[in-house]
C-alpha positions in Angstrom: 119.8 45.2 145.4 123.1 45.5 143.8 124.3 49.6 142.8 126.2 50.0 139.5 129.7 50.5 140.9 130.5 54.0 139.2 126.8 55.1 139.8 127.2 59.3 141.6 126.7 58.0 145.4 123.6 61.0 145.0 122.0 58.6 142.7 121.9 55.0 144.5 119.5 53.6 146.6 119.5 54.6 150.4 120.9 52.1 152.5 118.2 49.1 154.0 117.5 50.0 157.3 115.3 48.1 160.3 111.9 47.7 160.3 112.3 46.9 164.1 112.0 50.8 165.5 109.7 50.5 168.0 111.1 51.3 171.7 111.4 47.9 173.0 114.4 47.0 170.8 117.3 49.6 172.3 118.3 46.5 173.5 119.4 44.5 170.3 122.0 46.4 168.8 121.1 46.9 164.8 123.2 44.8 162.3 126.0 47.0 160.1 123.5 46.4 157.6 120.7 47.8 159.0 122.2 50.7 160.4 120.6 53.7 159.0 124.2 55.9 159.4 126.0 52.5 158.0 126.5 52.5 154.0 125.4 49.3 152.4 127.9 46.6 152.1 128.2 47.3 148.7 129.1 50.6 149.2 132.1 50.4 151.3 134.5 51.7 148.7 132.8 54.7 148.3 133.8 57.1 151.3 131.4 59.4 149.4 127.8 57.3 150.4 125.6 59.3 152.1 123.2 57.9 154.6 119.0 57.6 154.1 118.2 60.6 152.2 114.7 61.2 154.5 114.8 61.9 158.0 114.1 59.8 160.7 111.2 60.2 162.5 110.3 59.9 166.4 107.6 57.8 167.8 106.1 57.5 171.0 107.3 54.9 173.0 104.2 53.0 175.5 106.9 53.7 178.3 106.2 57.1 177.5 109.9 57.5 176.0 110.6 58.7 172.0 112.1 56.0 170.4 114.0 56.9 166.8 114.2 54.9 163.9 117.0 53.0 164.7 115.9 52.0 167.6 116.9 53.8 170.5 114.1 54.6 172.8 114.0 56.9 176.2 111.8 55.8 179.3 111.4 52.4 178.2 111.6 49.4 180.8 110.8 46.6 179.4 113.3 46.5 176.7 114.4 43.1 177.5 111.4 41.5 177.3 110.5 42.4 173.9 114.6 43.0 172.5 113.9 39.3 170.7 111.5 41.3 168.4 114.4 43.2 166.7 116.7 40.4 166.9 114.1 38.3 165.0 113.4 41.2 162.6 116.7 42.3 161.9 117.8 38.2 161.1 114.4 37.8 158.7 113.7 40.8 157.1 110.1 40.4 157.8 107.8 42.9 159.6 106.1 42.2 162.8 102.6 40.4 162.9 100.6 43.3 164.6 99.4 41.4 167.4 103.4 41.5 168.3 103.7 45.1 167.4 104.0 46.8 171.0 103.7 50.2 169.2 100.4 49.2 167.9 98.6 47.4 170.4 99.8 49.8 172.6 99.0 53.2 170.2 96.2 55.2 169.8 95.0 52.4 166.5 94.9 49.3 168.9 92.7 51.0 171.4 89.9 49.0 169.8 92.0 45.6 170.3 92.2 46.6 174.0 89.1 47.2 174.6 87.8 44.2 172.6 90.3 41.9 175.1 89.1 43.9 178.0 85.8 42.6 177.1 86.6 38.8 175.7 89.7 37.9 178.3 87.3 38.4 181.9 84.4 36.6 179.7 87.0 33.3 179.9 87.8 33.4 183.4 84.2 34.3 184.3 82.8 31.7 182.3 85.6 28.7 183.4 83.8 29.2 187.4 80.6 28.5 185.4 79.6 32.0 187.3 76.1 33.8 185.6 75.2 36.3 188.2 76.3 38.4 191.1 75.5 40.6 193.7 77.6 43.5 193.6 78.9 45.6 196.9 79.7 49.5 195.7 81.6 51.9 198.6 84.9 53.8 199.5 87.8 52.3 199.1 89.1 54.8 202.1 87.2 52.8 204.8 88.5 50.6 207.6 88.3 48.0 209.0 86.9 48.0 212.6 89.6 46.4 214.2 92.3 48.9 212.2 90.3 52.1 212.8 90.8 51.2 216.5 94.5 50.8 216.1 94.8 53.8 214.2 93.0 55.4 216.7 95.3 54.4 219.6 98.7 55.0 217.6 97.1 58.7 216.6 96.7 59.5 220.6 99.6 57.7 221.9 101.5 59.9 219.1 102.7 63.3 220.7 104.5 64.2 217.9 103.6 67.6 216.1 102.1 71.3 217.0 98.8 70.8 219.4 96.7 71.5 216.0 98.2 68.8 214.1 97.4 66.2 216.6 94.0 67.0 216.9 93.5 67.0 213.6 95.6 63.2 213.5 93.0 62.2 216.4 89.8 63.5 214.9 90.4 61.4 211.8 91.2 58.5 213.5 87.7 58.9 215.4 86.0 59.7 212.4 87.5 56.4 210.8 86.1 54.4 213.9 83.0 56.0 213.1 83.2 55.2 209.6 84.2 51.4 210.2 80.6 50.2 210.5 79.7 50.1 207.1 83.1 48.2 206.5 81.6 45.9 208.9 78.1 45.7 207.6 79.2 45.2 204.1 81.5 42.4 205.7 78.8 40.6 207.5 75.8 41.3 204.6 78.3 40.1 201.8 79.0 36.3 204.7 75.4 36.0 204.6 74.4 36.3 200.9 77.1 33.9 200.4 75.8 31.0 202.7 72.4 32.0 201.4 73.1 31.5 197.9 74.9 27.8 199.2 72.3 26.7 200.4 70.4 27.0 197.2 69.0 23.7 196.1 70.0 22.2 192.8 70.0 23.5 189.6 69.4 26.8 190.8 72.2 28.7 189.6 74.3 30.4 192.7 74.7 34.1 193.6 78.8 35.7 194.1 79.5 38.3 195.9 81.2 40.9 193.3 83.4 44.3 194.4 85.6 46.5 192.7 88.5 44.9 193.7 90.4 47.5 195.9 90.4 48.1 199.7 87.5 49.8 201.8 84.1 48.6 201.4 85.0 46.6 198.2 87.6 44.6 200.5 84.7 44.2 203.1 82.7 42.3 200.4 85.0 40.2 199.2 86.1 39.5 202.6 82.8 38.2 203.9 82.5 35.9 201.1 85.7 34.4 201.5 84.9 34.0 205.1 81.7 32.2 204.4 83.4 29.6 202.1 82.4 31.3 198.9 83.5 32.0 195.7 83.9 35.8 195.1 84.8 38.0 192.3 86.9 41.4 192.4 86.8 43.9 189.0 89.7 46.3 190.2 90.9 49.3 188.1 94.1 50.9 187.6 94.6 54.0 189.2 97.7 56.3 190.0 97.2 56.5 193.5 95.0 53.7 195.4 97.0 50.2 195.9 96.3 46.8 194.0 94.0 44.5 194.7 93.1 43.2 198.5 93.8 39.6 199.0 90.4 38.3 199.7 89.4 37.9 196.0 89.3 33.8 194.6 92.6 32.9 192.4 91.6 33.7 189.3 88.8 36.1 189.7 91.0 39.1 190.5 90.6 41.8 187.7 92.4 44.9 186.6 90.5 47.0 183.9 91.8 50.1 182.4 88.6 50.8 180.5 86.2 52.2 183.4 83.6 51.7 181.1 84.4 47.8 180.2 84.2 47.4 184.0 80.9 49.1 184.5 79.8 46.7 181.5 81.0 44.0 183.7 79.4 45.1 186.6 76.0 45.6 185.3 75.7 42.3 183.1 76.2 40.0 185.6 74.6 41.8 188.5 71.1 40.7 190.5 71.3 43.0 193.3 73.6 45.9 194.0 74.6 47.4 197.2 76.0 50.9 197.6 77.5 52.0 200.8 78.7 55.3 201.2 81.6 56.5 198.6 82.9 58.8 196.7 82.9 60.5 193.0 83.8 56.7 191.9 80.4 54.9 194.0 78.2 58.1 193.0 79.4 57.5 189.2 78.4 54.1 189.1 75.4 54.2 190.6 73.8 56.6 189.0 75.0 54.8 186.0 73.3 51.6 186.8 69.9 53.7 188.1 70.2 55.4 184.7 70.5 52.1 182.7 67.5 50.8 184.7 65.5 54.0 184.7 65.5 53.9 180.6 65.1 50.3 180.6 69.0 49.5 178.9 69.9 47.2 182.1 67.2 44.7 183.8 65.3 46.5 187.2 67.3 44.5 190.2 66.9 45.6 193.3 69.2 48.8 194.3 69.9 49.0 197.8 71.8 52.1 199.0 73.0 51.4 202.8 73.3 54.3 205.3 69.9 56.9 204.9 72.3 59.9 206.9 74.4 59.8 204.0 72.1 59.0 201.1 69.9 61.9 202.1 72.5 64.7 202.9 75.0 63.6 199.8 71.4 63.8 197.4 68.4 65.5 197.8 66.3 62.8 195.7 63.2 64.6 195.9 64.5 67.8 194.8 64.7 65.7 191.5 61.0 64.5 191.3 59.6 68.3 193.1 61.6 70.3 189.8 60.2 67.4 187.7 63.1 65.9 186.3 62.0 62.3 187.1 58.8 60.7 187.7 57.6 59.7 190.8 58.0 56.3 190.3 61.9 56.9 189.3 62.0 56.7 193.2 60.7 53.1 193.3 64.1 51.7 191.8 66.1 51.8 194.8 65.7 51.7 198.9 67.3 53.3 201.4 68.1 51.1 204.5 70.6 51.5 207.6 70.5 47.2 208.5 71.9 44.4 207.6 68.7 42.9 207.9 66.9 45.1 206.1 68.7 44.6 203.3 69.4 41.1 203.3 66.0 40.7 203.1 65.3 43.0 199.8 68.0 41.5 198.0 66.9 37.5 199.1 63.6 38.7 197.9 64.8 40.0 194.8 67.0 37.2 193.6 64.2 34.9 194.6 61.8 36.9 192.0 64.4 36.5 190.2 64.6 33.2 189.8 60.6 33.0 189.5 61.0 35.4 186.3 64.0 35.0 184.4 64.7 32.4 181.8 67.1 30.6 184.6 64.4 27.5 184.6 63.6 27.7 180.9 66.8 27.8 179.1 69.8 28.0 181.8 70.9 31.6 180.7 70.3 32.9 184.1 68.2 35.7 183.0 70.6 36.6 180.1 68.3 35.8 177.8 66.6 37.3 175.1 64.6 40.5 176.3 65.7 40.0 179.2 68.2 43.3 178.5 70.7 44.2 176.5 73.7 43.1 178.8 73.2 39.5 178.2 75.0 37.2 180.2 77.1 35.0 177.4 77.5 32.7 180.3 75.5 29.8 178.9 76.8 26.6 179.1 75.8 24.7 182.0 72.9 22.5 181.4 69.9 23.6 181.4 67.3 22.8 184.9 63.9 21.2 183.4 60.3 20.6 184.3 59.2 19.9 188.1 62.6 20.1 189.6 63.3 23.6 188.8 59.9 24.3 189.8 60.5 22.9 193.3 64.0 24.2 193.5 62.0 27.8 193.4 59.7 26.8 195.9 62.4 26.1 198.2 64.4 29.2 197.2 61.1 30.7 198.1 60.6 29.7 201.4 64.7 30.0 202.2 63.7 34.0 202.1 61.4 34.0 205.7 64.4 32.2 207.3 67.6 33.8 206.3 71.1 32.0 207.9 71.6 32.8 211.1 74.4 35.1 211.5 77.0 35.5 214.0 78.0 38.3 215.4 81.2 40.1 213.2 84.7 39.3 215.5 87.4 40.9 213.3 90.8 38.8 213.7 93.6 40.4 214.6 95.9 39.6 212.2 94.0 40.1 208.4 94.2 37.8 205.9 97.5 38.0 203.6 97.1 35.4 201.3 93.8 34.6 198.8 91.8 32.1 199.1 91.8 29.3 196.7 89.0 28.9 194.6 
């Protein structure tokens, strides 16, 4: 837009600045044009132009910097991946689709979009490995293996470093990790034999993956077992400040990060046939009484609950002290067991996924008990073929009778030298 040459400078339009503002475009320095402290080309001969009339103001930057309007941004590091952005706008004129808008998918108005892809993105992956249900492994992500609890162990005595107290205090928790390093190991060895369990499943029975929450401890024990067994095994991590990423034991392309903890409990629960719990923190006590919650008022399908370890179970929650003040009923006890063995909980959950089988739509209609009714997490994991008259009827039979002769086992050797890389799928 052209100004009337002898037009007061008070009285002309404000110079065009940059749509481009948000922080990720410090990097692309703005045209003279689009300078919001630059006078319009057309206004060069008048030392008298004034730049835009209205403040500009600050945003927040997803780096956690204040970027300006021209711009500029603090705390930003990934400036030059998005710097192409203001390049692009400041050579077009045009605004940014808002699927490119970092400010906005990244802002407090695309939190819907995140979750939404939080949601649809995992539903691709788990849906390309043709995977419809799980058995899901819940636990610390502070215990060790048994092989590293020993090491720690011997580095904390050989260490002689420190006042008296502080290496007794270094050796007791190294003990108390040994101690601790059984579950690891159970979870390890009851995760290897569900996994050769569910491969020896006869056709089209659908199979059973070992699911964790992605991180180290018990959830590393799980997916560790699997991998050991040949299987295919999924890992729904979360990102935290303080716990590291992912353990290496999870298949290519199964690996998750969520930022949404509830997306990843929505995961959890809709794919899940049998859960474990093993002793844990505020994060296992959250989600299981999430899940015993969602089966208690009939929102999630009953599978069976299995929580491993009865001295910590019982001294952690006094369950009866719920049904004696009558805040649940009686049966409210009936949705989960407390065991302390492998093989006492090998065989609830091969009994469980073989009523499952028996009862879900999995030989009706191939949703893998995702089905209508069935609750309302429904697996959208629908589209292998369908298993049809007699031969999904013997397939159960066979699954059936697979349950009074579980694999055999052998005993748990942990190698010295841990995996480092994942296994492929």
């Amino acid at each position: 837009m052209q100004n009337t040459p002898g037009k007061p400078a008070h009285q002309r339009p404000p110079a065009h600045t940059s749509h481009a503002t948000h922080p990720f475009h410090h990097h692309a320095p703005p045209h003279p044009m689009h300078s919001p402290h630059a006078p319009h080309a057309a206004h060069s001969a008048h030392p008298a132009h004034t730049p835009h009339p209205h403040p500009v103001a600050e945003t927040n930057s997803p780096a956690g910097g204040a970027a300006t309007g021209n711009g500029n941004a603090t705390g930003d590091g990934n400036g030059a991946a998005h710097a192409h952005y203001g390049a692009h706008a400041q050579k077009t004129r045009n605004p940014l689709k808002a699927y490119d808008n970092p400010d906005f998918v990244h802002g407090p108005y695309g939190r819907s979009v995140r979750v939404l892809s939080e949601m649809t993105e995992p539903q691709q992956r788990i849906n390309r490995h043709r995977i419809r249900n799980t058995v899901v492994f819940f636990g610390s992500a502070r215990l060790l293996s048994a092989a590293d609890a020993e090491r720690r162990l011997r580095a904390a005595e050989e260490d002689a470093s420190g006042a008296p107290e502080e290496r007794a205090k270094r050796i007791e928790r190294a003990r108390r990790a040994v101690n601790l390093s059984v579950y690891y190991e159970a979870a390890r060895q009851l995760a290897g034999d569900v996994t050769r369990w569910s491969k020896t499943l006869p056709k089209p029975l659908n199979p059973f993956f070992v699911c964790s929450g992605g991180g180290p401890g018990i959830m590393e024990a799980a997916n560790r077992g699997a991998s050991e067994s040949g299987g295919v095994t999924l890992g729904l991590g979360i990102s935290l400040p303080y716990e590291q990423t992912n353990n290496p034991y999870i298949t290519q392309g199964l690996s998750f990060e969520f930022h949404y903890f509830f997306v990843r409990k929505y995961w959890f629960v809709s794919l899940a046939r049998a859960v474990v719990a093993f002793p844990g923190g505020f994060g296992t006590i959250d989600e299981l009484f999430e899940l015993l919650t969602l089966i208690q008022t009939g929102k999630a399908p009953r599978v069976p609950v299995i929580l491993f370890g009865s001295e910590y179970w019982r001294n952690v929650l006094n369950f009866e002290l719920f049904k004696n003040w009558g805040l649940i009923d009686d049966e409210d006890l009936d949705i989960f067991h407390i065991v302390d063995t492998v093989e006492e909980a090998r065989e609830l959950i091969f009994q469980g996924l073989t009523r499952f089988c028996q009862e879900s739509e999995m030989l009706g209609n191939g949703t893998g008990g995702g089905g209508a009714g069935s609750s309302v997490y429904p697996s959208a994991m629908s589209t292998v073929a369908p298993p049809s008259g007699t031969h999904g009827a013997t397939a159960v039979a066979a699954m059936t009778a697979s349950v009074s002769t579980p694999p055999a086992t052998p005993p748990v050797a942990p190698p010295t030298t841990p995996q480092t890389t994942a296994p492929s799928a």
